[in-house]
C-alpha positions in Angstrom: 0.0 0.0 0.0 2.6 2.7 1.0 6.4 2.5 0.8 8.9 4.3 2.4 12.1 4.8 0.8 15.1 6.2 2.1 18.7 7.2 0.8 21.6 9.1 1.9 23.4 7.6 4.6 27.0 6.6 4.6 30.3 7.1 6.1 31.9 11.0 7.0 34.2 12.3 9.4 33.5 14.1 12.4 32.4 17.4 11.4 31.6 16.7 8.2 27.6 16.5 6.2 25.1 14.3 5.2 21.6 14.6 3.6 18.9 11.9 4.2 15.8 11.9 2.2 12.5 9.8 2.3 10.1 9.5 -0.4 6.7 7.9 0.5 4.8 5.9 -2.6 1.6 4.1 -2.9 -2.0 4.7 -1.7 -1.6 8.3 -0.1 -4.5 10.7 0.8 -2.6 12.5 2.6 0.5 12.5 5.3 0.4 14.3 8.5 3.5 14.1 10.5 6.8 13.1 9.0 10.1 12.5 11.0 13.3 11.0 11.7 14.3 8.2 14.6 17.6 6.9 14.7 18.4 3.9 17.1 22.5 3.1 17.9 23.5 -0.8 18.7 22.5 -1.2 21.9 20.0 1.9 22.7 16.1 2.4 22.1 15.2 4.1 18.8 14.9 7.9 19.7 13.2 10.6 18.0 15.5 13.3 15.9 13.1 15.4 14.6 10.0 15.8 13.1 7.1 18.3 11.3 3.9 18.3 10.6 1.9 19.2 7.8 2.2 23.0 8.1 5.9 23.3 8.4 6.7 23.0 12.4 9.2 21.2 13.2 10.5 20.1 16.2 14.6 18.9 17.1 16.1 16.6 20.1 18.4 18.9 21.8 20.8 16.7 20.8 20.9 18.0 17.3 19.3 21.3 17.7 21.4 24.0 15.5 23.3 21.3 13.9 20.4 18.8 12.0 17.5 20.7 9.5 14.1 18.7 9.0 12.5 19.8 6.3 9.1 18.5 3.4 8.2 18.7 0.4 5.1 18.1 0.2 4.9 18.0 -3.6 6.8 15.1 -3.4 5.3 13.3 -0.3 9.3 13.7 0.7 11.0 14.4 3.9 14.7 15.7 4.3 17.2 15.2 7.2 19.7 17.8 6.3 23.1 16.7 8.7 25.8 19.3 9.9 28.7 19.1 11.9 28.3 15.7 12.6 29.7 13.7 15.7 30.5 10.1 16.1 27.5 9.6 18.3 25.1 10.4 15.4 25.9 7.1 14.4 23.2 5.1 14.4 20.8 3.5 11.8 18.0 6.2 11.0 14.6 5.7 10.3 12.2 7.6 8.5 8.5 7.9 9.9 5.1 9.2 8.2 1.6 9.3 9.5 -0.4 9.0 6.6 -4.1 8.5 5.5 -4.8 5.9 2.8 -7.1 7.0 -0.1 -9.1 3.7 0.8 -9.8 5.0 4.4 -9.1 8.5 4.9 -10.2 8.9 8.6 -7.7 6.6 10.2 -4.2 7.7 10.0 -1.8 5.1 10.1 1.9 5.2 10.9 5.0 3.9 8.4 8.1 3.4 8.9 11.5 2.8 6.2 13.7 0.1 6.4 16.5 1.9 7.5 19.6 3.3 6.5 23.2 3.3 8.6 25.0 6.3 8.9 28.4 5.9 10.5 30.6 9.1 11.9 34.3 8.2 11.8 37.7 9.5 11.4 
């Protein structure tokens, strides 16, 4: 019904970039919130940031004034825009959507993407 598919991970150094993107197919009336969880070997899966429909976002103050979340809602496609990153952003990150199917548009169900690893090392 809906698929979410992510790209963009990989391997920097400390202080260096990365973009993720997520682009959500299939049977979509509509998505509410989008966001970005990331979950390190070991550790619970954690929430990095997220925004809704009308542009408000929200950041762990982990990566406040260092990660951007941003949609485009054109696309049905959330960005994870990655600066000076730190080898404790590494972690597998997960892409999240809250969407409403055009089969049954007054439940909103929640998706997630399979993944992808990005690793922070010198």
């Amino acid at each position: 019904q809906v698929q979410l598919a992510e790209s963009g991970g990989g391997l920097v150094q400390p202080g260096g970039s990365l973009r993720l993107s997520c682009a959500a197919s299939g049977s979509i009336f509509s998505i509410n919130g989008m966001g970005w969880y990331r979950q390190a070997p070991g550790k619970q899966r954690e929430l990095v940031a997220s925004i809704n429909s009308a542009g408000t976002t929200n950041y762990a103050d982990f990566v406040k004034g260092r990660f951007t979340i941003s949609r485009d809602n054109a696309k049905n496609t959330v960005y994870l825009q990655m600066n000076s990153l730190k080898p404790e952003d590494t972690a597998v990150y997960y892409c999240n959507a809250n969407i409403r199917l055009l089969r049954e548009r007054v439940i909103v169900y929640s998706y997630w993407g399979q993944g992808t690893q990005v690793t922070i090392s010198s």
